[in-house]
PLY file of the C-alpha trace (Angstrom):
ply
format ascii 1.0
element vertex 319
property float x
property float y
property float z
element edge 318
property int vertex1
property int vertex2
end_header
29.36 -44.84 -29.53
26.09 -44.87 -27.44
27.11 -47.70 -25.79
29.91 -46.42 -24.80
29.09 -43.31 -23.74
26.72 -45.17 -21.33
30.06 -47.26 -20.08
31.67 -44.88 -18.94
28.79 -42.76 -16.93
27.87 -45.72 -15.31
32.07 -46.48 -14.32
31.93 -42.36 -13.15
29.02 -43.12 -11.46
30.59 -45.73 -9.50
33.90 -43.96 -9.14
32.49 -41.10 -7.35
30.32 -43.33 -5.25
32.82 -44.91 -4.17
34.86 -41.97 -3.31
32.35 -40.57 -1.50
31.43 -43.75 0.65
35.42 -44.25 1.27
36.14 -40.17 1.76
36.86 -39.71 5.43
35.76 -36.22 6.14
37.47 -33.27 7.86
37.52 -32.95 11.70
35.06 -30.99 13.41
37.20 -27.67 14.29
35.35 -26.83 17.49
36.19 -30.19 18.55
40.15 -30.54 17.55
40.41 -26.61 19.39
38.65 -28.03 22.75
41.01 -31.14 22.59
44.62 -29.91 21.17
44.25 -25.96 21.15
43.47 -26.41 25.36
45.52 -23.63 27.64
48.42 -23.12 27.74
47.74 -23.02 23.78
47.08 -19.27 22.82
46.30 -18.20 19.21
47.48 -15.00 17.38
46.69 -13.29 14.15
50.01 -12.23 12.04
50.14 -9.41 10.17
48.91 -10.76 6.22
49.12 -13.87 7.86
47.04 -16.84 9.37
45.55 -17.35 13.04
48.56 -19.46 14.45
48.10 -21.92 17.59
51.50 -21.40 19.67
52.07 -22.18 23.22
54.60 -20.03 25.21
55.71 -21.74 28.31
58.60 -21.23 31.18
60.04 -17.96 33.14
60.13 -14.87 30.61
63.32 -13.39 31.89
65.17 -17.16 30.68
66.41 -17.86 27.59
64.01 -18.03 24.77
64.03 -21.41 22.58
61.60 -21.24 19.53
60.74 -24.56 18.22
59.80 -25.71 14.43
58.04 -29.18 13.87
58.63 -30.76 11.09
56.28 -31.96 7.74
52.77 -33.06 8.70
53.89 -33.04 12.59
52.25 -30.29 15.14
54.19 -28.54 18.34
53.37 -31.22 20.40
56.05 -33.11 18.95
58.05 -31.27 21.52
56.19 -32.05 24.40
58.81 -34.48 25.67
61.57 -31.76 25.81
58.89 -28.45 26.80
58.08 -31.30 29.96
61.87 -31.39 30.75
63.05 -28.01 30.06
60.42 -25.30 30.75
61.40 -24.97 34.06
64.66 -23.10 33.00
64.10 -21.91 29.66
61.58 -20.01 27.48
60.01 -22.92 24.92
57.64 -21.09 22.58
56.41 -23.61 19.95
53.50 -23.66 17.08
51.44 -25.36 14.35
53.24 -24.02 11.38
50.93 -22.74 8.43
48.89 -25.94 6.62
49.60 -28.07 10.04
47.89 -28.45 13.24
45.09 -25.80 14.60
47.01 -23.35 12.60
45.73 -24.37 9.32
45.88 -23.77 5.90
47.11 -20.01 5.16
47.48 -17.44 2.07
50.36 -16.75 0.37
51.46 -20.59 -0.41
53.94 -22.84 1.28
57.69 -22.25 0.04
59.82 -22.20 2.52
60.31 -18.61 2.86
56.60 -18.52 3.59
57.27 -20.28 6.87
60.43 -18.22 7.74
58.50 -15.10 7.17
55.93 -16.80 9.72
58.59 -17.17 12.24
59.86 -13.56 12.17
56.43 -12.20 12.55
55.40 -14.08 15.33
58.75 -13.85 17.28
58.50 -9.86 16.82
54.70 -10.44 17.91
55.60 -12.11 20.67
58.80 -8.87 21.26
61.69 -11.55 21.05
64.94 -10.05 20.19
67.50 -12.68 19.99
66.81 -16.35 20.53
67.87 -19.97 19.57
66.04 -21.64 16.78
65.49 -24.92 16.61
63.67 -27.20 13.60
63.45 -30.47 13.17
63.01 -32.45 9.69
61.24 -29.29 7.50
61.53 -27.28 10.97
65.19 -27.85 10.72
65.04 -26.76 7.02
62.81 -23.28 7.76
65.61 -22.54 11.16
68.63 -22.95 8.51
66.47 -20.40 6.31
65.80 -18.18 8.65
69.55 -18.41 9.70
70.58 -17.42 6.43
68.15 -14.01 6.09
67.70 -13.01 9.66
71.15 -13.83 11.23
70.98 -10.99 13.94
68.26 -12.45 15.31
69.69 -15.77 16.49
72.07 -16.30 19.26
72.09 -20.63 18.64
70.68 -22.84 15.75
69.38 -26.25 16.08
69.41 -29.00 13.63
67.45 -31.50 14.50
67.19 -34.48 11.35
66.90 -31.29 9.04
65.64 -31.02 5.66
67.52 -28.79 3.09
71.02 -30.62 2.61
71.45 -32.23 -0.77
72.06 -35.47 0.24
69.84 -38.37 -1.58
67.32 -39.62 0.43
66.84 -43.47 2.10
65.24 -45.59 -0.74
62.96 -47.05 2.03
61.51 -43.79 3.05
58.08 -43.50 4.54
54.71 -44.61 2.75
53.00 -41.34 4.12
55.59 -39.16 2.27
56.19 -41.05 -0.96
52.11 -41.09 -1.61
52.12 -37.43 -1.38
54.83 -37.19 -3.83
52.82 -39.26 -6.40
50.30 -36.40 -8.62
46.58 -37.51 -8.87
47.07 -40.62 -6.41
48.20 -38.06 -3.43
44.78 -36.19 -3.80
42.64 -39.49 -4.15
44.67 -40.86 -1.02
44.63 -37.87 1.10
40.54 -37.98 0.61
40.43 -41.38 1.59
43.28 -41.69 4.22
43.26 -44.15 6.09
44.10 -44.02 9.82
46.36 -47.39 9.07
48.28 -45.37 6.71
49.01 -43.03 9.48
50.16 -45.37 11.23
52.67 -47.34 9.50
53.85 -43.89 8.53
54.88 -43.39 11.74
56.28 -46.42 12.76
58.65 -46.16 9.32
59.69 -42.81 10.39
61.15 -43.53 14.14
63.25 -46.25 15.13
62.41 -46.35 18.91
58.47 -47.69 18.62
57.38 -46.94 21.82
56.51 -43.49 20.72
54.31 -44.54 18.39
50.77 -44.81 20.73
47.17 -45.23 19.91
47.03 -41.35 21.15
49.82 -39.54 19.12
47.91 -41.69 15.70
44.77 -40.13 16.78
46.49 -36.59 17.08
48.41 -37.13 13.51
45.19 -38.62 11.89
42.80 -36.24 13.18
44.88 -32.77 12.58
45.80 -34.16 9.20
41.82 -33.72 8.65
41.93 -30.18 9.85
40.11 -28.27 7.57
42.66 -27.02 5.16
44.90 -29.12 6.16
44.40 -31.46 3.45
44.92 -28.99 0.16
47.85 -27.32 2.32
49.98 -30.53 2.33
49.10 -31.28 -1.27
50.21 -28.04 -1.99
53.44 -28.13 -0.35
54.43 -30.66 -1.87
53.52 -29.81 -5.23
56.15 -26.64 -4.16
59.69 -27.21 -5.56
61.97 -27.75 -2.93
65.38 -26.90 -3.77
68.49 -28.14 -1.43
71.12 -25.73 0.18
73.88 -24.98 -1.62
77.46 -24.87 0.13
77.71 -21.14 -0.46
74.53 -20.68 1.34
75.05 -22.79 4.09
78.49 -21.89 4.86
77.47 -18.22 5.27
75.57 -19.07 8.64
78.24 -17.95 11.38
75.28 -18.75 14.12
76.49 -21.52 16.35
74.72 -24.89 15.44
73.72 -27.76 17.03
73.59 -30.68 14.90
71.19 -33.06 16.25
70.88 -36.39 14.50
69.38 -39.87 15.07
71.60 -42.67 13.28
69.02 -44.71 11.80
67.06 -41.86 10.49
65.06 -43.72 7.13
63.62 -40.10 5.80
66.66 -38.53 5.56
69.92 -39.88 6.10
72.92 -39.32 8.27
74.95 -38.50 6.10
73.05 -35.39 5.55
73.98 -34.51 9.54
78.07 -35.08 7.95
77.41 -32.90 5.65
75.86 -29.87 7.67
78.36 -30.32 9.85
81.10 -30.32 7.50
79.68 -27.03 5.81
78.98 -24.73 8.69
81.72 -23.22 10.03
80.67 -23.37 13.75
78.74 -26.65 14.02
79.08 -29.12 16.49
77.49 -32.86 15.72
75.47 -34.67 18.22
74.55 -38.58 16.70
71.96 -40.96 18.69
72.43 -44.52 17.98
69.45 -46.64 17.47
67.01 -43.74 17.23
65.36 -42.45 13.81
63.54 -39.33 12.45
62.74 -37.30 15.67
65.28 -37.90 18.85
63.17 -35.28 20.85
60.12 -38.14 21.23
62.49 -41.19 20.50
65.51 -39.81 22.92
64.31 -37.25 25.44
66.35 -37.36 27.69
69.84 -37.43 26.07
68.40 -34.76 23.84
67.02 -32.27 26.01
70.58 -32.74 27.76
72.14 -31.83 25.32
70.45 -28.94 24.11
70.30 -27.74 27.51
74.38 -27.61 27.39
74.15 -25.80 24.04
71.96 -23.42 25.03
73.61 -22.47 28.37
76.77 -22.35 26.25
75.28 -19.47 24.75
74.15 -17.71 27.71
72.99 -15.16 28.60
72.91 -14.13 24.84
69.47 -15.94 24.39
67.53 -13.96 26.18
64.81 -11.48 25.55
66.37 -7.64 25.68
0 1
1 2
2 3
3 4
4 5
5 6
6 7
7 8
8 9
9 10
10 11
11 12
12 13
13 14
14 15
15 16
16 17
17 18
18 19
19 20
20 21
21 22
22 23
23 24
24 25
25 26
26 27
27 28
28 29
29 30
30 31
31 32
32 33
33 34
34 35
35 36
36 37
37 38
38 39
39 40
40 41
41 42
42 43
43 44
44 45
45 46
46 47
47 48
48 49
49 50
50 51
51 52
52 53
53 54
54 55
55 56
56 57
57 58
58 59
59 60
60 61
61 62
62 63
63 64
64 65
65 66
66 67
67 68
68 69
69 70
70 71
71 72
72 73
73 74
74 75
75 76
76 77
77 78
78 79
79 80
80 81
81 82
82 83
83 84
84 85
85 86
86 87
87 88
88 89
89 90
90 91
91 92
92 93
93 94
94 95
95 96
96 97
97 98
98 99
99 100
100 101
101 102
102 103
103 104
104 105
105 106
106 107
107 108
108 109
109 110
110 111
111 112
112 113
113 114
114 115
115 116
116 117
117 118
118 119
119 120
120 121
121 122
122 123
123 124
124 125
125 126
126 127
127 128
128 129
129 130
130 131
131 132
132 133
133 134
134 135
135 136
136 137
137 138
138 139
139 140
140 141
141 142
142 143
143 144
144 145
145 146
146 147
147 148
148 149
149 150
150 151
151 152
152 153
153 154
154 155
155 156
156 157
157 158
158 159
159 160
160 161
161 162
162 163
163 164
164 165
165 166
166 167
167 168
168 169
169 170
170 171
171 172
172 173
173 174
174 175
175 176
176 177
177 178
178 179
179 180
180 181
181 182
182 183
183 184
184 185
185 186
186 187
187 188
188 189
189 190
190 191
191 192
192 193
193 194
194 195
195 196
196 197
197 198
198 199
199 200
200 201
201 202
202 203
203 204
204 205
205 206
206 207
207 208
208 209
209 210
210 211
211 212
212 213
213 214
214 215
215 216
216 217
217 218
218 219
219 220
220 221
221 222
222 223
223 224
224 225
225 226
226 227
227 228
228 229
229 230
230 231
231 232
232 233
233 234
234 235
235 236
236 237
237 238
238 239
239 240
240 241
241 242
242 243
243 244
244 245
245 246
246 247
247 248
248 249
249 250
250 251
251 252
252 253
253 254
254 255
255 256
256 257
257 258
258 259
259 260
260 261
261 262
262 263
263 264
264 265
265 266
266 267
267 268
268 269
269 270
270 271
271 272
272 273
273 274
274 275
275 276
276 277
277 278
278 279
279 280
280 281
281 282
282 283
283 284
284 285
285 286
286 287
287 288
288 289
289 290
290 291
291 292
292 293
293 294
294 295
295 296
296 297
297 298
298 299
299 300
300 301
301 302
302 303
303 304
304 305
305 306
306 307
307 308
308 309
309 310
310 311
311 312
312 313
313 314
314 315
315 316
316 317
317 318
């Protein structure tokens, strides 16, 4: 029994040697502020909320577009379009709660904890009516939102959104299926590998240009945020449960349905399906792009939000 006992102190010793040799530590905050959280990125405390890093860019009398990365992403996923589009519209994007400079934040991460982030920083920020646009868990949170703050929205914008109960692509995305995995996740999100991060990335878009040595570096080192870490661990130990038909055919909002075809983290067929169940929906495919057609496809994207939102006008903006 000795013996043993001695065994297995000696394999813990090793174990958590090991761990900590291998453990890549958190970023230096200081540091990730000065190089991501750089003007035109502002910070505001919500009310019972967290510090959120948001950038609000373009002419404040235009129409006001509030954007919503998606899982383990950060606003400058929208960089592409805010370069295009700020010029004529009001872009206001930010790290949601447990991503980015934001950071990890009270009160857990269901989804209703990130739709009750949106409506206090868009009456923060004294917006009124605007479109709402999410991609991938973003798209998931704007559907939310559409659902329990309808006056609020004059568009909605579905960009590879999360929420429809459609089975998910088998192949799926290494990043994603480790964090799904109990025990393993928290070992792996220690450890983490920046070569994880990458082929994470390349799995998730279908146009691999976009995948550069800089936008790993931004993924791998706001992953390390502090917080960040336990945040996605905890959202994804959250039960997520899909839309239901009733609820998403109560949105009356006007939708854009934005999809790329070859999407492997969720499927097209989940863009058929939102667009079968809301009742004023209009479907916009991209062949030959995946997960995120506002890095993959800029320009045909921001097109054709551009002629959604000026559909809508001049209902979008601020009164």
């Amino acid at each position: 029994m000795k013996r043993l006992l001695k065994i297995v102190a000696v394999l813990a010793v090793v174990l958590v040697g090991a761990f900590l040799l291998l453990r890549v530590p958190d970023t230096d905050p200081v540091a990730m502020r000065a190089k991501y959280g750089a003007p035109p990125s502002q910070f505001v405390t919500l009310p019972g909320g967290p510090t959120v890093h948001y950038r609000d860019e373009g002419p404040r009398d235009a129409p006001v577009i509030v954007l919503l990365h998606g899982s383990n992403s950060d606003l400058h996923t929208w960089q592409p379009w805010v370069g295009r589009l700020k010029m004529r519209y009001r872009l206001i994007r930010f790290d949601q709660r447990g991503h980015g400079l934001t950071g990890a934040a009270a009160g857990g991460y269901a989804t209703d904890a990130f739709v009750g982030d949106v409506d206090k920083l868009t009456t923060k920020l004294g917006l009124t009516r605007f479109v709402l646009a999410g991609n991938s868990m973003g798209g998931g949170i704007a559907a939310r939102y559409a659902m329990l703050h309808p006056d609020r929205l004059a568009g909605l914008v579905l960009i590879d959104a999360g929420g429809a109960p459609v089975k998910r692509n088998g192949g799926g995305n290494i990043g994603f299926a480790i964090a799904r995995i109990p025990l393993l996740n928290s070992l792996a999100f220690q450890v983490m590998p920046r070569s994880v991060i990458e082929k994470s990335m390349h799995q998730s878009v279908s146009n691999q240009a976009v995948v550069t040595p800089q936008a790993v570096d931004r993924y791998f080192e706001l992953a390390r945020y502090p917080g960040n870490r336990d945040a996605t661990l905890a959202r994804f130990g959250t039960a997520q449960t899909p839309f239901t038909v009733a609820q998403v055919s109560a949105i009356r909002t006007p939708t854009l349905v934005m999809w790329g075809r070859e999407d492997s983290l969720i499927p097209f067929a989940a863009a058929g399906w939102f667009e079968r169940t809301l009742p004023n929906a209009r479907l916009v495919a991209y062949p030959g792009i995946g997960h995120i057609p506002m890095e993959e496809a800029p320009d045909r994207s921001a097109a054709d939000l551009s002629a959604f939102v000026d559909s809508l006008a001049p209902a979008t903006s601020v009164r």
